[in-house]
The first five atom37 places (N, CA, C, CB, O) and aatype in JSON, in Angstrom:
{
  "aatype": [20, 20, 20, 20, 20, 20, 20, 20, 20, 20, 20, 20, 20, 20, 20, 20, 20, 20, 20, 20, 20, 20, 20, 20, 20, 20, 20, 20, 20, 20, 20, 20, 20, 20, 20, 20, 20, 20, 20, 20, 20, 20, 20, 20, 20, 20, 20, 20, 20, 20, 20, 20, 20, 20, 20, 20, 20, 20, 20, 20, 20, 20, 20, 20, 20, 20, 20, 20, 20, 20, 20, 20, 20, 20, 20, 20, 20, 20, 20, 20, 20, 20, 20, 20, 20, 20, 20, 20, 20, 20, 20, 20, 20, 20, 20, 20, 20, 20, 20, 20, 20, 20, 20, 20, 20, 20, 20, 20],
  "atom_mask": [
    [1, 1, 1, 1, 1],
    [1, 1, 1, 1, 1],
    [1, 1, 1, 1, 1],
    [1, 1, 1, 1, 1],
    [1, 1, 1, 1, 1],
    [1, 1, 1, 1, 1],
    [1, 1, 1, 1, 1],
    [1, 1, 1, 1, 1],
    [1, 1, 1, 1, 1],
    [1, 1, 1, 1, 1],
    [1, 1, 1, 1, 1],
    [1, 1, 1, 1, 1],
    [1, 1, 1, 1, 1],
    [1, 1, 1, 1, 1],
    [1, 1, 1, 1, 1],
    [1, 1, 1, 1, 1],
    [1, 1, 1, 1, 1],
    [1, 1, 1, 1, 1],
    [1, 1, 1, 1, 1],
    [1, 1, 1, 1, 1],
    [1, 1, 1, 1, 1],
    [1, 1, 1, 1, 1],
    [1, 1, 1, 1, 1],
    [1, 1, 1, 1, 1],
    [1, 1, 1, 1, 1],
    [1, 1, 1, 1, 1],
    [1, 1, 1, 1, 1],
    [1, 1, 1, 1, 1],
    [1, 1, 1, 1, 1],
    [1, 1, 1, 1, 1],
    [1, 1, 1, 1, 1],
    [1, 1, 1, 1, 1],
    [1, 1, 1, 1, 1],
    [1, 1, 1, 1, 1],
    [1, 1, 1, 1, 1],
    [1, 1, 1, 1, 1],
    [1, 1, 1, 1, 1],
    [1, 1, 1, 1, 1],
    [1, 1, 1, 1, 1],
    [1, 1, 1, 1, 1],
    [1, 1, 1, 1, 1],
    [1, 1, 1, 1, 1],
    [1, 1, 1, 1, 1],
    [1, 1, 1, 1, 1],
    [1, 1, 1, 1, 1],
    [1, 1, 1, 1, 1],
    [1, 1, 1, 1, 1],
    [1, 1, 1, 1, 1],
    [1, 1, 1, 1, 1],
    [1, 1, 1, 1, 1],
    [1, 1, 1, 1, 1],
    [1, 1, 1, 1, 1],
    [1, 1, 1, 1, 1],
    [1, 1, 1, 1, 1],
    [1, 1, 1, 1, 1],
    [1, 1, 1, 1, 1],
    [1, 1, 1, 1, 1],
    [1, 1, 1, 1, 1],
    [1, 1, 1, 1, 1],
    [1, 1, 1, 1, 1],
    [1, 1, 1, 1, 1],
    [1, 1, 1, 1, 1],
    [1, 1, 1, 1, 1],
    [1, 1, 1, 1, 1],
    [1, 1, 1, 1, 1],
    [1, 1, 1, 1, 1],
    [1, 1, 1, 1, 1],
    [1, 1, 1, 1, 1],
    [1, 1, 1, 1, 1],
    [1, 1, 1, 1, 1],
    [1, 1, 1, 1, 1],
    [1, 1, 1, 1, 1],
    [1, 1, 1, 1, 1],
    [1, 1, 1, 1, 1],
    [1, 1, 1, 1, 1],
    [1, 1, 1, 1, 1],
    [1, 1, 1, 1, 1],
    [1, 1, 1, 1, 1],
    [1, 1, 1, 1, 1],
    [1, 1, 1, 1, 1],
    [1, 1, 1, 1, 1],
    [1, 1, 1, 1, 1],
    [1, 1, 1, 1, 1],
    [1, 1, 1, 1, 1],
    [1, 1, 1, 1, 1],
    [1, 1, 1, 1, 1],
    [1, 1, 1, 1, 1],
    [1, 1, 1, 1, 1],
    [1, 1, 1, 1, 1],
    [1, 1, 1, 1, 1],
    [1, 1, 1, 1, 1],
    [1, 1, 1, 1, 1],
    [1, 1, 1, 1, 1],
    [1, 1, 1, 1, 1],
    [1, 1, 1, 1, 1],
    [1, 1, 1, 1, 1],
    [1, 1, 1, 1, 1],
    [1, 1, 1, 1, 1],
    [1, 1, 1, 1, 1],
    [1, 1, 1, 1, 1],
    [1, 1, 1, 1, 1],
    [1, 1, 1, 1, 1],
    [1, 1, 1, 1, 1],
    [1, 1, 1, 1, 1],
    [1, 1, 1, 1, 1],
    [1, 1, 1, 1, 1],
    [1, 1, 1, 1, 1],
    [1, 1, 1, 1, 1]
  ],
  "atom_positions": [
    [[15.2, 4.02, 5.47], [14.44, 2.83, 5.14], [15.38, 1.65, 4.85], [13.53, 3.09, 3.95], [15.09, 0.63, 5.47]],
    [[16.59, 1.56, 3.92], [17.62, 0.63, 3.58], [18.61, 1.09, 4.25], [17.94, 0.44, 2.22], [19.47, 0.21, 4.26]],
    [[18.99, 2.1, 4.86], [20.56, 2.51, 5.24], [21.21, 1.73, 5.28], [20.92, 3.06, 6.31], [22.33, 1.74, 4.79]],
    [[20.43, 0.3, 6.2], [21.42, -0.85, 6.26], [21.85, -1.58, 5.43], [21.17, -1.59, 6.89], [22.64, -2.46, 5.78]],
    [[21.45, -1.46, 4.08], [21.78, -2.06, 2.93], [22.86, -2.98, 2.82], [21.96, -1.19, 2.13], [22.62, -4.09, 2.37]],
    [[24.42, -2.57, 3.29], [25.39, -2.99, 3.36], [25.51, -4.08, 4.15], [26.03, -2.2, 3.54], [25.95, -5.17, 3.8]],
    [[25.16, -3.82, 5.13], [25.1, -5.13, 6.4], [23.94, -5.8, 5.71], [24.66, -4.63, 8.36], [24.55, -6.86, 5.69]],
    [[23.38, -5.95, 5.42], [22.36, -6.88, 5.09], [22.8, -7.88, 3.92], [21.11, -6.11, 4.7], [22.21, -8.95, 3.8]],
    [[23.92, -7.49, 3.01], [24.18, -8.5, 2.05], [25.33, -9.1, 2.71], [24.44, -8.01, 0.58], [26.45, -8.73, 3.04]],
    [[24.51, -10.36, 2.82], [25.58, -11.35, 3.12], [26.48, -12.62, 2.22], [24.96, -11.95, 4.06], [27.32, -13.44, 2.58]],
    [[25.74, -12.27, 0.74], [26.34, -13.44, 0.14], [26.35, -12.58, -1.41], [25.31, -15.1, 0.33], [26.06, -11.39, -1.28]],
    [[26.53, -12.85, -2.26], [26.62, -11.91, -3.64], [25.33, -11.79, -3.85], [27.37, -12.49, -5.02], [24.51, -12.7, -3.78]],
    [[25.07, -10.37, -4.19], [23.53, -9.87, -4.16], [23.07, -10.3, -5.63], [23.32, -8.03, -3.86], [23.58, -10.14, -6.74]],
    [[21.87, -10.93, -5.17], [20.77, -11.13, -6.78], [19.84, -10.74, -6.65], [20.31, -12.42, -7.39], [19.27, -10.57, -5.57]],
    [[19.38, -10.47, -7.89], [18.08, -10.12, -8.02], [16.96, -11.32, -8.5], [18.13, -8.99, -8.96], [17.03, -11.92, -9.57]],
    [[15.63, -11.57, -7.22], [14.68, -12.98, -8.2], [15.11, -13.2, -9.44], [13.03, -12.72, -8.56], [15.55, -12.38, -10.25]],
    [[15.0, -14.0, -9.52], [15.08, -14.58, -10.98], [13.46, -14.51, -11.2], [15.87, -16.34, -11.15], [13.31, -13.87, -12.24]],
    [[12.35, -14.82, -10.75], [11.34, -14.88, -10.74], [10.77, -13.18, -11.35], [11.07, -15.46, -9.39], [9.67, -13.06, -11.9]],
    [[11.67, -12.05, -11.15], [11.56, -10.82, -11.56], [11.55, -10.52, -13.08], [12.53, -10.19, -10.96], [10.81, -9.84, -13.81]],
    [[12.52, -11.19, -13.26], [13.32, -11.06, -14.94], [13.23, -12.73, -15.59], [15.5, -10.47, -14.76], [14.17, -13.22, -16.22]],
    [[12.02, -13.43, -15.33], [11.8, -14.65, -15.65], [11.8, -14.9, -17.24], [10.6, -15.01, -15.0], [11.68, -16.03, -17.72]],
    [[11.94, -13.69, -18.04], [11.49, -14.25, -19.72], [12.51, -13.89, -20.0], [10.24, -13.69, -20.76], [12.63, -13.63, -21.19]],
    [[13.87, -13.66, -19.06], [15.5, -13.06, -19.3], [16.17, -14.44, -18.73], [16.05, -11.33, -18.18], [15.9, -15.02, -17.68]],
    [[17.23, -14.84, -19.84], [18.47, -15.32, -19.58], [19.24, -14.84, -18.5], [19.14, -15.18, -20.57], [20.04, -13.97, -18.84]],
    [[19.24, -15.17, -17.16], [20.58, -14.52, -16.71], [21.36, -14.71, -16.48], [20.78, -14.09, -16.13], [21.8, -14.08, -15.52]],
    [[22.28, -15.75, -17.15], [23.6, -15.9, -17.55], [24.07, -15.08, -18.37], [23.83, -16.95, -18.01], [25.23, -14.74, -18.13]],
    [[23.58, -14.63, -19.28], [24.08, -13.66, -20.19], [23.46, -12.25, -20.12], [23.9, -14.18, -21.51], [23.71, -11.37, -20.94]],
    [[22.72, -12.13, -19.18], [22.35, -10.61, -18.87], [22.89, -9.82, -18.65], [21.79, -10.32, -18.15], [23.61, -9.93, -17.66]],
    [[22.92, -8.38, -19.49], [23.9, -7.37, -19.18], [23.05, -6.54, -18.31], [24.55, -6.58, -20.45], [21.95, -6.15, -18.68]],
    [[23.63, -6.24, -16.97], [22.77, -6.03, -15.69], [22.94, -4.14, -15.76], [23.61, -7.02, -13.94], [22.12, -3.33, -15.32]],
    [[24.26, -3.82, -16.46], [24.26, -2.31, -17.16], [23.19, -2.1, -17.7], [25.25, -2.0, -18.21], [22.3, -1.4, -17.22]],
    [[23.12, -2.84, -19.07], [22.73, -2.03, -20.42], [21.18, -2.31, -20.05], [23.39, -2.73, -22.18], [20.44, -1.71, -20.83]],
    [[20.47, -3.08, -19.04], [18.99, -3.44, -18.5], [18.83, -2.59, -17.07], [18.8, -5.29, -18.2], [17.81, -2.77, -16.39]],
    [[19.77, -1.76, -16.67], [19.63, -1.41, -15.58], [17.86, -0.56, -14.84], [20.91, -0.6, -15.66], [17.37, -0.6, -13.71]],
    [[17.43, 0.07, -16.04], [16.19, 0.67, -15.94], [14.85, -0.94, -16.14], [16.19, 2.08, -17.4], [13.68, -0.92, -15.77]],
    [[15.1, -1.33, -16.36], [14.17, -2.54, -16.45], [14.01, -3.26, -15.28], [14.6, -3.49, -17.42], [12.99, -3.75, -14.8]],
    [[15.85, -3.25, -14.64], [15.46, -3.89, -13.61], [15.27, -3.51, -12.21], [16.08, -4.66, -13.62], [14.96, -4.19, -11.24]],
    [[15.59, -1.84, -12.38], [15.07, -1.08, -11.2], [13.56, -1.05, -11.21], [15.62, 0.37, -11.19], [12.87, -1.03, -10.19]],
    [[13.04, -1.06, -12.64], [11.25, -0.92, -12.73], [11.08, -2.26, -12.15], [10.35, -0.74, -14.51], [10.19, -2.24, -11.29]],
    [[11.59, -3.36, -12.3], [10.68, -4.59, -11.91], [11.12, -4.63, -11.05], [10.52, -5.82, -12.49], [10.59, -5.61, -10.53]],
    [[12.34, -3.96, -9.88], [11.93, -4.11, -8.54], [11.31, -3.59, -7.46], [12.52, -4.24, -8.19], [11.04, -4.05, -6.35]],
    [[11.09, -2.3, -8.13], [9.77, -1.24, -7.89], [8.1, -1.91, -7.46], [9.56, -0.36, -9.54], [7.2, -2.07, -6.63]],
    [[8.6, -2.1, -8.7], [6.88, -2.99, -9.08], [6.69, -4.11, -8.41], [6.61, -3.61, -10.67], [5.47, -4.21, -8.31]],
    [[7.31, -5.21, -7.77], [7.22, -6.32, -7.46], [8.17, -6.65, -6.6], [7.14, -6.99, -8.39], [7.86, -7.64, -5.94]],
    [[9.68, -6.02, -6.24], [10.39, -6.31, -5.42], [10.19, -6.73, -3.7], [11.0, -5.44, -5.67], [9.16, -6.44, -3.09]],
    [[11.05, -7.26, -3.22], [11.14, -7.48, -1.85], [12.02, -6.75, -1.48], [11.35, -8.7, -1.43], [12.51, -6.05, -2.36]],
    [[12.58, -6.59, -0.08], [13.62, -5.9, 0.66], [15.28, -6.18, -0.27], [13.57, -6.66, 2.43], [16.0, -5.34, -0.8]],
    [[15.49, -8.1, -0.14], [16.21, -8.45, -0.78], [16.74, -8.18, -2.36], [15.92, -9.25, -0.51], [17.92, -8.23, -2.72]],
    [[15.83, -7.95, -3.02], [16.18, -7.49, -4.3], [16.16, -5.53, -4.06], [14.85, -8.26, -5.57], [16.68, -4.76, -4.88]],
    [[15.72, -5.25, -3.27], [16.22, -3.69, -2.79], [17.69, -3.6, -2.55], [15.52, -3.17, -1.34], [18.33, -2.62, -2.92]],
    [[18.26, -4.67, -1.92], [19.53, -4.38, -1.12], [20.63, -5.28, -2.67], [19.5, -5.39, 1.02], [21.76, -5.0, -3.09]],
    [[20.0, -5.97, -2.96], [20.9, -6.53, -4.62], [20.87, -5.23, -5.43], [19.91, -8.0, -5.8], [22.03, -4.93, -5.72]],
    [[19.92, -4.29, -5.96], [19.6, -2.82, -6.82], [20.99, -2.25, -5.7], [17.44, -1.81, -6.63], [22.05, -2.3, -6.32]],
    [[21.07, -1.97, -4.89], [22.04, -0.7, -4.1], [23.08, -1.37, -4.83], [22.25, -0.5, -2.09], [23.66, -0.86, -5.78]],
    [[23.41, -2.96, -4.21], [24.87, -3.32, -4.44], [25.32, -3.1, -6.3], [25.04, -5.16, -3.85], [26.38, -2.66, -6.75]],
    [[24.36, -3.46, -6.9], [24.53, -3.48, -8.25], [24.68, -1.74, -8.97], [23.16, -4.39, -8.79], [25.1, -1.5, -10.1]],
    [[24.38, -1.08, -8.32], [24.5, 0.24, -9.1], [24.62, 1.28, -8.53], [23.59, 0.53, -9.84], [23.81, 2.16, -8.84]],
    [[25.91, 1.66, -7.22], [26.27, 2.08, -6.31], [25.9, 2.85, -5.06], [26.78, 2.36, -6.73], [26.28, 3.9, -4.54]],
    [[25.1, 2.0, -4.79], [24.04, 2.63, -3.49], [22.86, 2.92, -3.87], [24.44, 3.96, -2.82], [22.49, 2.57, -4.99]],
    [[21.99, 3.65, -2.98], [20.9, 4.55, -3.06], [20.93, 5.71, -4.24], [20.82, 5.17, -1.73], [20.19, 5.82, -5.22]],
    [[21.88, 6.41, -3.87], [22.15, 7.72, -5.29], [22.13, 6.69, -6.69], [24.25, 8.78, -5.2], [21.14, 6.59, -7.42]],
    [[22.93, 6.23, -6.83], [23.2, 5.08, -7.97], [21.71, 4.82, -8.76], [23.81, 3.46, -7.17], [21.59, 4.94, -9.98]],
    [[20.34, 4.35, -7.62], [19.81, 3.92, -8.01], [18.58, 5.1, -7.91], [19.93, 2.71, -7.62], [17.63, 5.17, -8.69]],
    [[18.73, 5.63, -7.21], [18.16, 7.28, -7.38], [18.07, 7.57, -8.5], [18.93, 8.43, -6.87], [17.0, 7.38, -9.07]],
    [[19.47, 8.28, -9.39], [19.44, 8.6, -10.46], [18.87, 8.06, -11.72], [20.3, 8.74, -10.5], [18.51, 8.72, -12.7]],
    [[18.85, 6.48, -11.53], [18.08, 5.64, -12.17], [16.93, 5.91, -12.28], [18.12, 4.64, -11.79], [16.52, 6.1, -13.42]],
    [[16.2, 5.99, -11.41], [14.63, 5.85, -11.33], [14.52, 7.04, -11.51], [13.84, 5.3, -10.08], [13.33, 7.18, -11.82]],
    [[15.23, 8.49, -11.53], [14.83, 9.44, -12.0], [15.26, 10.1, -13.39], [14.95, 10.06, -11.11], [14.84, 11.22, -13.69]],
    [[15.98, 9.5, -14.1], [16.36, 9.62, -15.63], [16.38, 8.65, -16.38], [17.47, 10.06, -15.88], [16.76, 8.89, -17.53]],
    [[16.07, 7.51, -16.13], [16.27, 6.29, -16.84], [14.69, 5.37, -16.78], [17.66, 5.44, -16.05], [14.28, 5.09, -17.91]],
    [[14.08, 5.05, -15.97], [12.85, 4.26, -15.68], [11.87, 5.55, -16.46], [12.55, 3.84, -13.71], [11.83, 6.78, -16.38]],
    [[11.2, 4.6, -17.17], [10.01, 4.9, -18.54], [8.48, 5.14, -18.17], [9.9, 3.47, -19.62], [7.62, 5.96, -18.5]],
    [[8.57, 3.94, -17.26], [7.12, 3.71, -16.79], [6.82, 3.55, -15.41], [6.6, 2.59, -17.37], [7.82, 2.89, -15.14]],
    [[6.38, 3.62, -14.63], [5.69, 3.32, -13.13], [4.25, 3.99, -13.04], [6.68, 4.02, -11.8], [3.94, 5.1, -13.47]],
    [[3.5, 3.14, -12.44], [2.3, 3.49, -11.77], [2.11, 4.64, -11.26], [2.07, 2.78, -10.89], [3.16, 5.22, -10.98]],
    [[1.11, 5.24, -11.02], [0.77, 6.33, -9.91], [1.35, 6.01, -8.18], [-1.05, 6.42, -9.9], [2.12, 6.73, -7.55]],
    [[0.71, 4.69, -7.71], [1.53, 4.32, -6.76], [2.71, 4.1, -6.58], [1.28, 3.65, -6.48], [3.34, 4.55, -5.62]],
    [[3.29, 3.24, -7.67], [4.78, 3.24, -7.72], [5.88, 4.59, -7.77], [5.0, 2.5, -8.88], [6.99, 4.6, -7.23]],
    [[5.31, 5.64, -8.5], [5.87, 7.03, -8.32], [5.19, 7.51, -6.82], [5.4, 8.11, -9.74], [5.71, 8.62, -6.7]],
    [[4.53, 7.36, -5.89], [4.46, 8.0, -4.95], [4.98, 7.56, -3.85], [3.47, 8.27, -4.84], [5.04, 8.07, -2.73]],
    [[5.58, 6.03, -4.45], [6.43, 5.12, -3.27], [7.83, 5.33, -3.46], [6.2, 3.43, -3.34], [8.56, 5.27, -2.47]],
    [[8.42, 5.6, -4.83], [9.43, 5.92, -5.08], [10.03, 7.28, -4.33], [9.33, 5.9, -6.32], [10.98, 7.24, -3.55]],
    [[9.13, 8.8, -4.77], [8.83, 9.62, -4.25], [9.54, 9.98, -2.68], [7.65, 9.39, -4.39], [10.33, 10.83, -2.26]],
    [[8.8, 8.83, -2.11], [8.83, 9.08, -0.25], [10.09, 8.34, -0.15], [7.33, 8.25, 0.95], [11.02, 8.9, 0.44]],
    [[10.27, 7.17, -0.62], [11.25, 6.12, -0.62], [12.63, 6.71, -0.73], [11.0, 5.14, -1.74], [13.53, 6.33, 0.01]],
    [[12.81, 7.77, -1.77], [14.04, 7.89, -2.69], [14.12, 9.75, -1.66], [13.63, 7.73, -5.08], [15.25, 10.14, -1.38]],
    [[13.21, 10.42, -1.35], [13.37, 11.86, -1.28], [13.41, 11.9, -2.96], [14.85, 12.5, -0.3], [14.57, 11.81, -3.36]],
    [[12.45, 12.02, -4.01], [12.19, 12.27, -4.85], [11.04, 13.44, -5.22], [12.14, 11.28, -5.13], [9.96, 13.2, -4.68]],
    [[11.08, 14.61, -6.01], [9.75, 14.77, -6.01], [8.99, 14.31, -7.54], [9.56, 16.3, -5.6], [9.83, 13.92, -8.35]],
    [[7.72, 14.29, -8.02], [7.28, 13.4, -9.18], [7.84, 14.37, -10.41], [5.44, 13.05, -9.22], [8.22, 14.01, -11.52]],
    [[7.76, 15.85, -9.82], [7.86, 15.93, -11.28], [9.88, 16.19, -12.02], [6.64, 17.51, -11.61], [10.34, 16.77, -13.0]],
    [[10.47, 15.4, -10.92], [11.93, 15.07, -11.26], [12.14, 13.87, -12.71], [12.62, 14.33, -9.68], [12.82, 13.73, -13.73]],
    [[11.29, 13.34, -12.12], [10.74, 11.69, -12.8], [10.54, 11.47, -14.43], [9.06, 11.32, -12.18], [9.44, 11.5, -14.98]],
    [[11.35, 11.32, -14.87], [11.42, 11.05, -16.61], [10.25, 10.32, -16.85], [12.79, 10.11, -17.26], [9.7, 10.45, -17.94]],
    [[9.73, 9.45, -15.88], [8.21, 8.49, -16.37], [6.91, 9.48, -16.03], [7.95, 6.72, -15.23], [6.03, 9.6, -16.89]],
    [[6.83, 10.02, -15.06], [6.31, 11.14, -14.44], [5.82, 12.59, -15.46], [7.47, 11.48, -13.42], [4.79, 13.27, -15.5]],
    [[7.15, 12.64, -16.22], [7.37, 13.81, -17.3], [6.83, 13.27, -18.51], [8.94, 14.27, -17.55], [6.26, 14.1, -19.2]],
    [[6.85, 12.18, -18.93], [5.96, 11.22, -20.03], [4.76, 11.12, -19.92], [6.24, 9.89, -20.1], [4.05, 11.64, -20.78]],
    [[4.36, 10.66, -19.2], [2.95, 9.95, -18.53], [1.83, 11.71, -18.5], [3.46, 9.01, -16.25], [0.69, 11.8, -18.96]],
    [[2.49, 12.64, -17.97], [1.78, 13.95, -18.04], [1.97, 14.53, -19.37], [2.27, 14.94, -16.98], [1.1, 15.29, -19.8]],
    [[2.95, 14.28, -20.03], [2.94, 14.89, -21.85], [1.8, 13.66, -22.67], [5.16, 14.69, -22.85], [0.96, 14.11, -23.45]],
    [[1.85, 12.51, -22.49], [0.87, 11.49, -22.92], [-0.34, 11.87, -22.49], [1.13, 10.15, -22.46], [-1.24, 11.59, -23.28]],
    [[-0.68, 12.44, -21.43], [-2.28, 12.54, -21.02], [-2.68, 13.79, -21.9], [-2.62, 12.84, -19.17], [-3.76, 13.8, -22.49]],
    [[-1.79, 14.84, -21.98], [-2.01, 16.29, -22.65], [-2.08, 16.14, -23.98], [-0.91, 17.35, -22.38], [-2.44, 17.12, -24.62]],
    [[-1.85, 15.3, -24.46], [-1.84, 14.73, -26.05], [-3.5, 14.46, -26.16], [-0.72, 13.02, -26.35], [-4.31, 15.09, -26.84]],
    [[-3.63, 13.82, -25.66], [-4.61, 12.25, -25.13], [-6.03, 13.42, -25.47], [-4.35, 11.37, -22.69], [-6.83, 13.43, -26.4]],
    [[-5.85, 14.43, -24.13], [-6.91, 15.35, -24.06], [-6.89, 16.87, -24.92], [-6.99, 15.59, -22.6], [-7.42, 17.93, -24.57]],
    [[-6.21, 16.65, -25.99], [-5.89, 17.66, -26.76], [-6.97, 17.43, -27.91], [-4.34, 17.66, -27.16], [-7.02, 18.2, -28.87]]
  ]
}
């Protein structure tokens, strides 16, 4: 789906600003937010902020591992796009593993 990732950045990769709009990003630590800003490009991203996520946190695996130990929250859709997207399966998914302990609470 991205393989081409690399060829496609042609100038220093960003992410919208329009994504992380109630964030400073001059002073954004793009580490220590890294799960925030893989969720908001999940949720709302374009191709372009796909191929800024690879460059920023070393490829696909990089951002793999992200979305599967680090990201809190996603949709039902968003985990089934991730899922196909990433070769993920849901119940790898730290939000996935929440979201099903929260419902079992819920209906307890």
């Amino acid at each position: 789906m991205w393989s081409d990732w690399k060829e496609q950045i042609k100038h220093e990769p960003k992410v919208r600003h329009s994504l992380l709009w109630e964030y400073d990003l001059g002073s954004f630590d793009w580490q220590y937010m890294r799960s925030l800003v893989v969720e908001r490009v999940i949720e709302r991203g374009r191709d372009e902020d796909y191929y800024a996520l690879f460059a920023l946190y070393q490829g696909m695996d990089g951002v793999r591992q992200i979305i599967r130990d680090e990201v809190l929250i996603l949709s039902n859709k968003d985990i089934a796009f991730v899922c196909t997207a990433f070769n993920l399966k849901k119940e790898e998914l730290k939000c996935y593993i929440r979201k099903q302990s929260r419902e079992a609470l819920m209906n307890s």
